[in-house]
C-alpha positions in Angstrom: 34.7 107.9 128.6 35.5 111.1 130.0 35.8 112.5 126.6 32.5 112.2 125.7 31.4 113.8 129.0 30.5 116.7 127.4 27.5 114.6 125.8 25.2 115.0 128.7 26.6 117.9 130.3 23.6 120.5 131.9 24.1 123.7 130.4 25.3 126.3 131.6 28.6 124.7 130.9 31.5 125.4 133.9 34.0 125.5 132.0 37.4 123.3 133.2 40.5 125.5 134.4 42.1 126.1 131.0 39.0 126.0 128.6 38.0 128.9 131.7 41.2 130.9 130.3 40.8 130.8 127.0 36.6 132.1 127.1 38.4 135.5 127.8 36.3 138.7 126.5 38.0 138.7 122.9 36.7 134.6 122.7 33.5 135.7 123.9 32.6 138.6 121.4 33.6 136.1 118.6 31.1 133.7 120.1 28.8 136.8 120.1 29.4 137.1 116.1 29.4 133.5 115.0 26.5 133.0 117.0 24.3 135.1 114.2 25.9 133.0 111.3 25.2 129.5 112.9 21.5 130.3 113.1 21.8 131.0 109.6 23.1 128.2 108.8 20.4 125.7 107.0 22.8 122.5 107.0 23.5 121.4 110.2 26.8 119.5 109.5 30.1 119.0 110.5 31.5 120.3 107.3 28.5 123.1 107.0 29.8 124.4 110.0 33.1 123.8 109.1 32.4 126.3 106.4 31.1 128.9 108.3 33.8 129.2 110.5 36.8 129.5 108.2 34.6 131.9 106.3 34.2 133.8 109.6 38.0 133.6 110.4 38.9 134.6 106.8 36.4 137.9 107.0 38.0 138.9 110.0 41.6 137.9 109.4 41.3 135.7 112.4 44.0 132.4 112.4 41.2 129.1 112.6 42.7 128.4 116.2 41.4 131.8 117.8 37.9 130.8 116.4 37.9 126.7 117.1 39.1 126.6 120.3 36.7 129.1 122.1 34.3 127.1 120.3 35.2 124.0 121.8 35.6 125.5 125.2 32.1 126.9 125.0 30.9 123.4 123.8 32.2 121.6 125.8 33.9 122.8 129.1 37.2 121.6 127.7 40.5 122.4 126.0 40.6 119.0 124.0 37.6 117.2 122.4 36.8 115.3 119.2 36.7 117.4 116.2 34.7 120.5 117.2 32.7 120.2 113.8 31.6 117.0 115.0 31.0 118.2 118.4 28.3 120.7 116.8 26.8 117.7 114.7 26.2 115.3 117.5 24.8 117.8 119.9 22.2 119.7 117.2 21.9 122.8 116.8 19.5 124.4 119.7 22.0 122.4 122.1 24.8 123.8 120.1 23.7 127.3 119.6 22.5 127.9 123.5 25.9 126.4 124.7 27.7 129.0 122.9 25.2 131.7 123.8 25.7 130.4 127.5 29.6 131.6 126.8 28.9 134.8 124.6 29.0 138.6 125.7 25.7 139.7 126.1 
């Protein structure tokens, strides 16, 4: 059960002790960038977003990891989740898109 805890988590996310580590300030600028290409984003799908973030990774020469797992750390709190595609599905996309804003450098 604990893995879906991040279902009905109140935002602003506080982030676990290593999902904490890995929103350093280089995770947080690229949740600064993909932020702009999510809204964008018309299809608001697992493999939609999918997309947009190996096309981000693949712009910036950045390996899918660096991208995917501050994602699911600004998500959902957490190091380990279900697929972080699906993660973005089930929660929709203001949810989505204000947890990773939450987690972004301003």
């Amino acid at each position: 059960m604990s893995g879906a805890l991040y279902l009905v988590a109140e935002r602003p996310l506080t982030p676990d002790d290593k999902a904490a580590k890995l929103l350093d300030a280089d995770a947080k600028r690229t949740l600064a960038a993909l932020a702009p290409k999510f809204e964008a984003e018309k299809v608001w799908s697992a493999a939609a977003l999918e997309a947009v973030v190996r096309a981000f990774a693949e712009e910036t020469g950045a390996k899918l990891g660096k991208v995917a797992q501050p994602l699911r750390a600004a998500l959902t709190g957490r190091t380990v989740s279900p697929p972080v595609f699906d993660v973005m599905a089930v929660l929709g996309r203001e949810e989505a898109l204000s947890r990773i804003r939450d987690q972004a450098v301003r």
